[in-house]
Backbone as a printed PyTorch tensor [residue, N CA C, xyz], in Angstrom:
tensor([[[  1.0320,  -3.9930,   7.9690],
         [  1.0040,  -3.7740,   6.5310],
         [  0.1310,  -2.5650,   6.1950]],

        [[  0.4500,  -2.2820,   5.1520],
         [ -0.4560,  -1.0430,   4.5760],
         [ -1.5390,  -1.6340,   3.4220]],

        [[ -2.6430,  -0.7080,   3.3980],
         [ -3.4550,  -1.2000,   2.6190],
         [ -3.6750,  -0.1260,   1.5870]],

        [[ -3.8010,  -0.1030,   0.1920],
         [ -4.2800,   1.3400,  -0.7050],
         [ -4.8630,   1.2440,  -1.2120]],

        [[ -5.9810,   1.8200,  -1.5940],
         [ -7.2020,   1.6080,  -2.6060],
         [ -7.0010,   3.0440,  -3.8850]],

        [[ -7.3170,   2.9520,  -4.2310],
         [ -6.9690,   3.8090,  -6.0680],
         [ -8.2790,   3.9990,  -6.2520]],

        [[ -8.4140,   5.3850,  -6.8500],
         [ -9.7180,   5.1560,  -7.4640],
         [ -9.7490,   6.2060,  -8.1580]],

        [[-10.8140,   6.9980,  -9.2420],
         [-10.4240,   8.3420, -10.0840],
         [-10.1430,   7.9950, -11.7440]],

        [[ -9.7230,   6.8590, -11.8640],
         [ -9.4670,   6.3660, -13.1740],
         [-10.8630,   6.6270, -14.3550]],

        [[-10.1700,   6.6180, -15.6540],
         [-11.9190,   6.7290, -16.4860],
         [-11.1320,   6.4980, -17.7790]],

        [[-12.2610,   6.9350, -18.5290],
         [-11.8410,   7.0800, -20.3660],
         [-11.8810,   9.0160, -20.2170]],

        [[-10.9350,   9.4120, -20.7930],
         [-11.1290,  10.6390, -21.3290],
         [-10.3570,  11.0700, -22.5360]],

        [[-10.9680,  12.0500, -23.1750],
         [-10.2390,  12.3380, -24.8630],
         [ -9.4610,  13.0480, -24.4890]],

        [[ -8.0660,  12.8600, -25.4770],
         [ -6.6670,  13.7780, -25.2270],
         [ -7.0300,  15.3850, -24.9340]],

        [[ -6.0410,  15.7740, -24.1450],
         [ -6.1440,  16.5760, -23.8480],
         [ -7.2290,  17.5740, -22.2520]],

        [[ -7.9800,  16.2450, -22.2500],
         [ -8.8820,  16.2790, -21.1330],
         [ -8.1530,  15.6580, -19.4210]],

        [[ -8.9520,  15.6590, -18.6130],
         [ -8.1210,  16.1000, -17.4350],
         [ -9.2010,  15.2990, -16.2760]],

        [[ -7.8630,  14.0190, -15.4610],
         [ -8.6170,  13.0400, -14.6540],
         [ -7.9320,  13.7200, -13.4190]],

        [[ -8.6630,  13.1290, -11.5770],
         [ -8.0680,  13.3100, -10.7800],
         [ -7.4660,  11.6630, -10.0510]],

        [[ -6.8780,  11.5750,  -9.5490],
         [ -6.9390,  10.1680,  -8.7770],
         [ -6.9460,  10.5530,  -7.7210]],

        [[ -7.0180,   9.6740,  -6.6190],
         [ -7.1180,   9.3480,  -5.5760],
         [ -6.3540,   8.2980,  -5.2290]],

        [[ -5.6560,   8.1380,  -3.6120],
         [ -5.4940,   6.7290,  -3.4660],
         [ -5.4400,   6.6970,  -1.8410]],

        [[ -6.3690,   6.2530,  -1.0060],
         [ -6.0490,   6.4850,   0.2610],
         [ -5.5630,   4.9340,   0.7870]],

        [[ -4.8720,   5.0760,   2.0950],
         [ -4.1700,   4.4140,   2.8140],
         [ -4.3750,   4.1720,   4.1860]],

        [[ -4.5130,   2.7220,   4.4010],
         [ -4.7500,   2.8970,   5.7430],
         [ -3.6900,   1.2330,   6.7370]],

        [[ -3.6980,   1.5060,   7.6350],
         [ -3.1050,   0.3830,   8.3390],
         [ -1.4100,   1.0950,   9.0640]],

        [[ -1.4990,   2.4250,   8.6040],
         [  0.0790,   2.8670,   9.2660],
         [ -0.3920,   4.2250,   9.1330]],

        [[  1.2130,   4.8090,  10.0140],
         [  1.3890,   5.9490,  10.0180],
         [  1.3890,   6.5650,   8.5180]],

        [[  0.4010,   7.6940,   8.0570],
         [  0.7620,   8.0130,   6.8740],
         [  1.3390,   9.0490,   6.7710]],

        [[  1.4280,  10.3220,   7.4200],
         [  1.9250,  11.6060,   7.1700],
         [  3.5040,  11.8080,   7.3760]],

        [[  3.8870,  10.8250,   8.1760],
         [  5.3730,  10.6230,   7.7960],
         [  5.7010,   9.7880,   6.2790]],

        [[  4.7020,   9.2160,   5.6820],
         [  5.7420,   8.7570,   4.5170],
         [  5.9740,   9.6620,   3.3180]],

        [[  6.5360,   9.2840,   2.6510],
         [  6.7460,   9.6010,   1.0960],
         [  5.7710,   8.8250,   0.4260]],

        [[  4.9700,   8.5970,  -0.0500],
         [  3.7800,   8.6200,  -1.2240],
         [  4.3160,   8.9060,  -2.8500]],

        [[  4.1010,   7.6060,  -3.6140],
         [  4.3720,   7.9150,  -5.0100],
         [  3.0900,   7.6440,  -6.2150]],

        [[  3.1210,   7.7510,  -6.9630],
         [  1.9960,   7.2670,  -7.9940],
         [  3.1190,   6.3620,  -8.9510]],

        [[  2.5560,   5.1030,  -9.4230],
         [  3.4200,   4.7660, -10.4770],
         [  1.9020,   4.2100, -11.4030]],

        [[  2.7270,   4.0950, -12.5440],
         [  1.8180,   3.3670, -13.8750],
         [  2.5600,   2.5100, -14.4510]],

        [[  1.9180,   1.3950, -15.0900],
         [  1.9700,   0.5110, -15.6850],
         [  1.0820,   0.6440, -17.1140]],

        [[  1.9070,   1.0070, -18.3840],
         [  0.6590,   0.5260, -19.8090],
         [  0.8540,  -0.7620, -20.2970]],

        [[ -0.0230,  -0.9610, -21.2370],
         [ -0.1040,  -2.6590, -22.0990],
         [  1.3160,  -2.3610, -22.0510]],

        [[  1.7440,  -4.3710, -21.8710],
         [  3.2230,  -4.6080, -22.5630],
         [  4.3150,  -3.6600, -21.6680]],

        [[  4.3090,  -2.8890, -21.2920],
         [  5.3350,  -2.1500, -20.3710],
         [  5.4500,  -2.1540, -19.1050]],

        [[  6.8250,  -2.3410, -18.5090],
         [  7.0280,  -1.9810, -17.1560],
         [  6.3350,  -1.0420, -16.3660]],

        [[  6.4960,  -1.0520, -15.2040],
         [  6.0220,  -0.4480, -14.0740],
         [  6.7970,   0.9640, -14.3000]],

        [[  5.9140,   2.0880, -14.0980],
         [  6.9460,   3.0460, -14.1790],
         [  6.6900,   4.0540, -12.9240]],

        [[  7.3600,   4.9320, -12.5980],
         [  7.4720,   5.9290, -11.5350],
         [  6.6690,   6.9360, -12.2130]],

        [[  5.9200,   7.4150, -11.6970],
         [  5.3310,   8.9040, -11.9040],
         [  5.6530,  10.2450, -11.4070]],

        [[  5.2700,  10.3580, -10.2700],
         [  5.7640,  11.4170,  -9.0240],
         [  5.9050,  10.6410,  -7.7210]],

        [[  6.3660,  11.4850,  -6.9870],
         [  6.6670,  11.3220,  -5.5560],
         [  6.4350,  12.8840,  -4.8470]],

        [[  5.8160,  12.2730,  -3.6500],
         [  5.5820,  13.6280,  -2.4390],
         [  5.8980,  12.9580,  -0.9250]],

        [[  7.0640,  13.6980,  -0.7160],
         [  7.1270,  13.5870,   0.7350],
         [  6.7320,  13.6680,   1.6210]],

        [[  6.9990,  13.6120,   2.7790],
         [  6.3560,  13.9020,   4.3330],
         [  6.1550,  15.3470,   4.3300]],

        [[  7.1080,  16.1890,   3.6830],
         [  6.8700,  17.7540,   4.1550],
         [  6.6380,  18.0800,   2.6980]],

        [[  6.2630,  17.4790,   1.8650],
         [  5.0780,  18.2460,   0.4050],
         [  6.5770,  18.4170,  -0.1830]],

        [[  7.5910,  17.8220,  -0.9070],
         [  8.6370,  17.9700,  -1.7000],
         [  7.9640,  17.0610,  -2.9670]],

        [[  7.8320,  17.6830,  -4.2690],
         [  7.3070,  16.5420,  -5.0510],
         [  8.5740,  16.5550,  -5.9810]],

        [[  8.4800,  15.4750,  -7.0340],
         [  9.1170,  14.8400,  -8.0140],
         [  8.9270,  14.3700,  -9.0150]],

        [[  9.1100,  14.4870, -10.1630],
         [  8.5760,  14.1090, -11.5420],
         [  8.7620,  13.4410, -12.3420]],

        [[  8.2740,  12.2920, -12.7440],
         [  9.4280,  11.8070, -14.3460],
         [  8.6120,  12.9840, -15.2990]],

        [[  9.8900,  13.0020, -16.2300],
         [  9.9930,  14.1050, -17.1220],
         [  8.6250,  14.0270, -18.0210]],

        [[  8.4400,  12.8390, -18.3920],
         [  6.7810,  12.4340, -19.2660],
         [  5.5200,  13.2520, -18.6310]],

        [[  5.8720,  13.6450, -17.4730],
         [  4.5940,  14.1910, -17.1340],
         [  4.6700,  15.4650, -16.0260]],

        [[  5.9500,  16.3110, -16.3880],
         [  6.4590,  17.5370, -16.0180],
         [  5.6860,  18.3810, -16.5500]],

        [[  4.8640,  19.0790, -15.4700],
         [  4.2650,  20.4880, -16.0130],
         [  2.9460,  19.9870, -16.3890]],

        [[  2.4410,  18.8600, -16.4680],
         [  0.7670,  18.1940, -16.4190],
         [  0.5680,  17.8160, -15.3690]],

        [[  1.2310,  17.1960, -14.3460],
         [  0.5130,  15.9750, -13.7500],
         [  0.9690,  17.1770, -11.9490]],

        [[ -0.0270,  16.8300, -11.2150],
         [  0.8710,  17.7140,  -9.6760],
         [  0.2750,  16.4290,  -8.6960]],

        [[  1.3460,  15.9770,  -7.9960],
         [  0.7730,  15.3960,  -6.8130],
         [  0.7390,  16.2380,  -5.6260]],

        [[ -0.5080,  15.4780,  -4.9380],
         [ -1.0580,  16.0830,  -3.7780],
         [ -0.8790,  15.6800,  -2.5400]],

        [[ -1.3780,  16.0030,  -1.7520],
         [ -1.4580,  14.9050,  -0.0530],
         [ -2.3420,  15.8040,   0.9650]],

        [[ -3.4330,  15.3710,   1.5360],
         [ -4.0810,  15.5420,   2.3150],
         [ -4.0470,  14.7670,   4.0750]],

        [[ -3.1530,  14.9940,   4.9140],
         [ -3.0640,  14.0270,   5.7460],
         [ -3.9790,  13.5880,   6.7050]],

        [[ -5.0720,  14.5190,   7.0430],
         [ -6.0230,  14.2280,   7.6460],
         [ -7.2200,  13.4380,   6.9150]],

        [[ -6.9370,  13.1640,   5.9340],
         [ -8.0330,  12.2480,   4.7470],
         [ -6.8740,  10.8320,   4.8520]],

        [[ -5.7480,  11.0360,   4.8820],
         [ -4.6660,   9.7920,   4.6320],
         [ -4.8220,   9.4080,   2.6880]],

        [[ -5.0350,  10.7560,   2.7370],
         [ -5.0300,  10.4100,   1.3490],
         [ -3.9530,  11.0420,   0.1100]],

        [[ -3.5860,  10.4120,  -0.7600],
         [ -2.6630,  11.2250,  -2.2140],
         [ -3.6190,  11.2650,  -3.5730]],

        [[ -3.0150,  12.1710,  -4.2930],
         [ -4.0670,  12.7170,  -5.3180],
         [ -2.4870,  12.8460,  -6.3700]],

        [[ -3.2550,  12.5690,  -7.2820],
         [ -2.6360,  13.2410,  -8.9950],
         [ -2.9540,  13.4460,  -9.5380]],

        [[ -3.1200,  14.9480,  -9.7810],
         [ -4.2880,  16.0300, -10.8940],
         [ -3.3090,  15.4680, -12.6090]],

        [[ -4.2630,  15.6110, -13.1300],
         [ -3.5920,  14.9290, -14.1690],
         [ -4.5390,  15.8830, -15.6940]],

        [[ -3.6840,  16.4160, -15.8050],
         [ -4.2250,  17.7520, -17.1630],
         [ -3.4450,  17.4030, -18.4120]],

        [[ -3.9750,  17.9590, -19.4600],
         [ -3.3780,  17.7490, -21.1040],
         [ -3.3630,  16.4270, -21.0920]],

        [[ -4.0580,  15.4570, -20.8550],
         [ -3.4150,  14.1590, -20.7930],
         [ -3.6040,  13.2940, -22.6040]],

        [[ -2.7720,  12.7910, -22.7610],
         [ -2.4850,  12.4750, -23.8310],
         [ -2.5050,  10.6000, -23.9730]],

        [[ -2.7380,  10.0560, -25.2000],
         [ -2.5900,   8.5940, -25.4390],
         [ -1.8640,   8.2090, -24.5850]],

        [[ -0.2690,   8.4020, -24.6960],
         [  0.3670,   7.8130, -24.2710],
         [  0.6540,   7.7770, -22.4560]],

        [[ -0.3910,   8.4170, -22.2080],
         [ -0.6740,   8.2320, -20.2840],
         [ -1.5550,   7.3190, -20.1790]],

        [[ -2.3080,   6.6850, -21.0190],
         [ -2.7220,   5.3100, -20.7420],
         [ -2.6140,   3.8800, -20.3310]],

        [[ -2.6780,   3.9120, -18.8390],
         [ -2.2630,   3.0690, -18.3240],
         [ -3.2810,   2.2280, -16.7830]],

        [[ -2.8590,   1.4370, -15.9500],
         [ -3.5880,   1.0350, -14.4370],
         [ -2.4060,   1.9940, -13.6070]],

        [[ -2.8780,   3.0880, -13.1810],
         [ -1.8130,   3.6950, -11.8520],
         [ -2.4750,   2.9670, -10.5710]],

        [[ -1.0630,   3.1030,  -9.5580],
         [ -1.0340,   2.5660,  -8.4750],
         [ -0.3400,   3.2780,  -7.9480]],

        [[ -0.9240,   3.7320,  -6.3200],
         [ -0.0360,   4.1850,  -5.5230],
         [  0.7630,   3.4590,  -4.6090]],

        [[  1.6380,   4.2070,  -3.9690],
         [  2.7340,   3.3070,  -3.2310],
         [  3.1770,   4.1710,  -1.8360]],

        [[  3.0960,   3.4800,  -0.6880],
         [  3.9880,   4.1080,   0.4790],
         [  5.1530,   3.4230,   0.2620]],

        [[  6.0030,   4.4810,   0.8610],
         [  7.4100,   4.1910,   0.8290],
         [  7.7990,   3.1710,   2.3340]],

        [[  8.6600,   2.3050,   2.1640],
         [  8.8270,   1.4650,   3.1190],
         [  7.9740,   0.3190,   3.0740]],

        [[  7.4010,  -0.0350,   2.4700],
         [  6.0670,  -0.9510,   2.3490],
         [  5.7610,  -1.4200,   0.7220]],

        [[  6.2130,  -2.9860,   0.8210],
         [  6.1160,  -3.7080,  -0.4620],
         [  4.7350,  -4.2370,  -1.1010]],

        [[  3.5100,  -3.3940,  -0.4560],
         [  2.3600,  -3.3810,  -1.0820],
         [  1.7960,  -2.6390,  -2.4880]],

        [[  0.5420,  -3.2870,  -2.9660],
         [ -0.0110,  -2.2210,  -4.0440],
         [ -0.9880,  -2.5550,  -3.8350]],

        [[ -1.9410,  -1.6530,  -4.1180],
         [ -3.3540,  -1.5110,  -4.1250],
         [ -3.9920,  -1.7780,  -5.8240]],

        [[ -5.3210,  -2.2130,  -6.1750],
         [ -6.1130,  -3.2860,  -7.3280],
         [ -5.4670,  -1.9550,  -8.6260]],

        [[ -4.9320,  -0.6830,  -8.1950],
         [ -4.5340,   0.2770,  -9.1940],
         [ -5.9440,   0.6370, -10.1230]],

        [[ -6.3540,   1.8620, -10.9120],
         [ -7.2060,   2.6980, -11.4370],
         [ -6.8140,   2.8870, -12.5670]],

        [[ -7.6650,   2.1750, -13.6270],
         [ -7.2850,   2.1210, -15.1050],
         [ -7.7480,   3.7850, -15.5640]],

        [[ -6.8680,   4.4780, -16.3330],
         [ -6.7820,   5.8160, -17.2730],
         [ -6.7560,   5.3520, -18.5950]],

        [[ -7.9610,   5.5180, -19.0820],
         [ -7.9920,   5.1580, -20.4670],
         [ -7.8050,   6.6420, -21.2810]],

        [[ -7.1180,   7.1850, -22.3220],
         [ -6.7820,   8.5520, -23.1300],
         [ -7.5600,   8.4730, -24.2260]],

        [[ -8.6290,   8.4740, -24.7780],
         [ -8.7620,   7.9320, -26.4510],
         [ -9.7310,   8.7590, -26.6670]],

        [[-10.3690,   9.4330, -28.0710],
         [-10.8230,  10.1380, -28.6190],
         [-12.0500,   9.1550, -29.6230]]])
């Protein structure tokens, strides 16, 4: 099994700018695909980005052109720079390896002014 820990989460006022973190351990990591997802009050789980084994990333459109995921493989770690951030990115993110039906305790992003 894989294990992920999250961390990077905070309060910051719109427009201000968090990093996350989420490292992984218990498997091979530099072969996977790595995603960030979020969850806000009352709403589904949602997809954020995705980064592959060879650095291909992916976006939902909500956070095109703010948000860049990262990957460091010798740390076993993923990152999501997260800029302009606004109310409505308020949420617990969680990262995810691909192939593996785990989640890690996820890193609350609070947006508020």
């Amino acid at each position: 099994q894989v294990q992920l820990v999250e961390s990077g989460g905070g309060l910051v006022q719109p427009g201000g700018s968090l990093r996350l973190s989420c490292v992984a351990s218990g498997t091979i990591f530099s072969t996977r695909t790595m995603a960030w997802f979020r969850q806000a009050p009352g709403k589904e789980r949602e997809l954020v980005a995705t980064i592959t084994a060879i650095g291909s990333r992916n976006y939902a459109d909500s956070v095109k052109d703010r948000f860049t995921i990262s990957r460091d493989n010798t740390k076993r770690t993923v990152y999501l720079q997260m800029n302009s951030l606004n109310p409505e990115d308020t949420a617990v993110y969680y990262c995810r390896m691909n192939g593996f039906d785990s989640w890690g305790q996820g890193t609350q992003v609070t947006v508020s002014s």
